[in-house]
C-alpha positions, 0 to 999 in steps of 0.5 A: 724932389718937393712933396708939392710935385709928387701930390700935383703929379699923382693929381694928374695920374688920378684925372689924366687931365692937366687942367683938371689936375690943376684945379684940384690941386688949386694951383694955376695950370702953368705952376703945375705943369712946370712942377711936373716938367722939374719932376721929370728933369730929376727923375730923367724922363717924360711922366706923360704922353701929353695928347689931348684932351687927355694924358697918359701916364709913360712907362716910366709914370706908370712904374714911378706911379707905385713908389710916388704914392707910397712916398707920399702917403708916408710923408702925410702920415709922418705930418700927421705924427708929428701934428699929434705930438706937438698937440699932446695927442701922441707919444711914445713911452720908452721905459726900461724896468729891472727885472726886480720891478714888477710892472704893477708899480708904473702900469697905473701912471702909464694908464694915466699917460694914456688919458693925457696922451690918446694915442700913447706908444708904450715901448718897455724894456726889461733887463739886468742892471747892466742892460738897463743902464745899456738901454739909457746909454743907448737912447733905447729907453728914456726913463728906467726904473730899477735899485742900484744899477752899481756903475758910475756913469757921469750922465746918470740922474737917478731919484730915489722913489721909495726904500724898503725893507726885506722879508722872509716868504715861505710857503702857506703850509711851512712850520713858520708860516704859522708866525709872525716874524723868524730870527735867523737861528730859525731859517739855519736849517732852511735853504735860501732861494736866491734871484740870481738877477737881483741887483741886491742879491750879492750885497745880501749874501755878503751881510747873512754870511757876515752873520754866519748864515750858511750862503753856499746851500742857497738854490739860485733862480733865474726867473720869477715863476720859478722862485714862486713855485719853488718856495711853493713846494717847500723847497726853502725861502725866499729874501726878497721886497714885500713890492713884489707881487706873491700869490696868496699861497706865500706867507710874508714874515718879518726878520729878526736881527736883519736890517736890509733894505734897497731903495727903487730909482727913478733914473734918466739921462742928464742933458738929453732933451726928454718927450712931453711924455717922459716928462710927465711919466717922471713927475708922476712917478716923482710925486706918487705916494709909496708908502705901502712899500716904504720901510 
């Protein structure tokens, strides 16, 4: 079944009049007409009763009639896309976040995409580590962004973005707050707040226990909200990157005799062709200036 057939015989369906039909198809009577007969040989049976000056669309025309339609508005419509992409009007972003990343970070270069790209499709996907790399394996997401995904995928491209430090966070009325950086012999009596979802949280549990920092009262959260509102009400502190957004009732205190840190990674898969839109997402981020967050 061509496309040309189902435009010349929704032509005559709309005009009941072949001659007509043909004219504004601006094809010859004869062409149009031989299209209908071939439509009709596949589709096993007669479209129209031809009687003249008119004709009149058969059962069969008048239940195909429907279908034909709809299968020929979505072919228009995919022509359509598929024009706006090649020009540069349209595309869809697939983009995977850790759920350590806080949206702030890309949103203002998905801002910019959309003035390159009018009529831009955002697609974002949040998961773990494992699920991020799942979401590039599986083609769900083109680009990702996230720390150490911490498995060795031979198609994995990654570029560091920026590095940086981790700090102590306790909330606004807290006895510590009221300085500027603590040392660990400070935080003893303190329990930690863990994010059992941050793909650095094992590794910083295993160096403050190699400082002989008690680990095992640690609360663990599973939820972002919920590690806010518990340092809030002063139930302990948190260990975590100044990129992640904190309300003003946290204060932010640097950590004495600790040194640890995690880099943020741009990453994509090596040898998939990419979109005009991941394309120019990764160069934005690539060249984007994130020194605000570096160590």
């Amino acid at each position: 079944m061509e496309l040309h057939q189902v435009r010349y015989f929704l032509a005559v369906a709309q005009t009941l009049n072949f001659t007509r039909a043909a004219e504004e198809c601006h094809v010859a009577q004869p062409s149009l007409t031989r299209a209908i007969r071939q439509l009709e040989g596949e589709l096993g049976g007669e479209l129209f009763r031809r009687e003249r000056p008119h004709a009149q669309l058969t059962e069969l025309g008048e239940r195909t009639l429907p279908l034909l339609k709809q299968c020929y508005d979505s072919a228009l419509a995919a022509r359509s896309v598929a024009k706006a992409i090649k020009s540069g009007e349209a595309g869809t972003l697939r983009l995977a976040l850790s759920r350590t990343i806080d949206q702030s970070l890309v949103m203002p270069h998905v801002v910019e995409l959309g003035k390159l790209f009018r009529r831009l499709e955002l697609r974002l996907f949040r998961g773990t580590a494992p699920e991020v790399l799942k979401f590039l394996k599986d083609g769900q997401a083109e680009l990702a962004v996230g720390s150490a995904i911490g498995e060795d995928w031979e198609r994995l491209d990654s570029w560091p973005l920026f590095s940086e430090s981790f700090r102590v966070y306790v909330a606004c009325g807290h006895p510590l707050a009221q300085i500027e950086s603590v040392g660990l012999e400070e935080l003893r009596q303190e329990r930690l707040v863990v994010r059992n979802y941050c793909e650095s949280t094992a590794q910083l549990l295993e160096v403050l226990h190699g400082l002989h920092f008690d680990v095992d009262r640690a609360h663990e959260m599973s939820a972002e909200a919920d590690l806010i509102a518990l340092i809030e009400a002063g139930f302990g502190f948190g260990l975590f990157p100044p990129s992640i957004p904190t309300p003003p009732t946290l204060t932010r205190l640097a950590v004495d005799s600790l040194d640890f840190s995690r880099t943020v990674f741009l990453y994509g898969v090596a040898g998939r062709q990419r979109t005009p839109v991941a394309s120019a997402l990764m160069k934005m981020l690539r060249a984007a200036n994130w020194s605000r967050f570096e160590s």
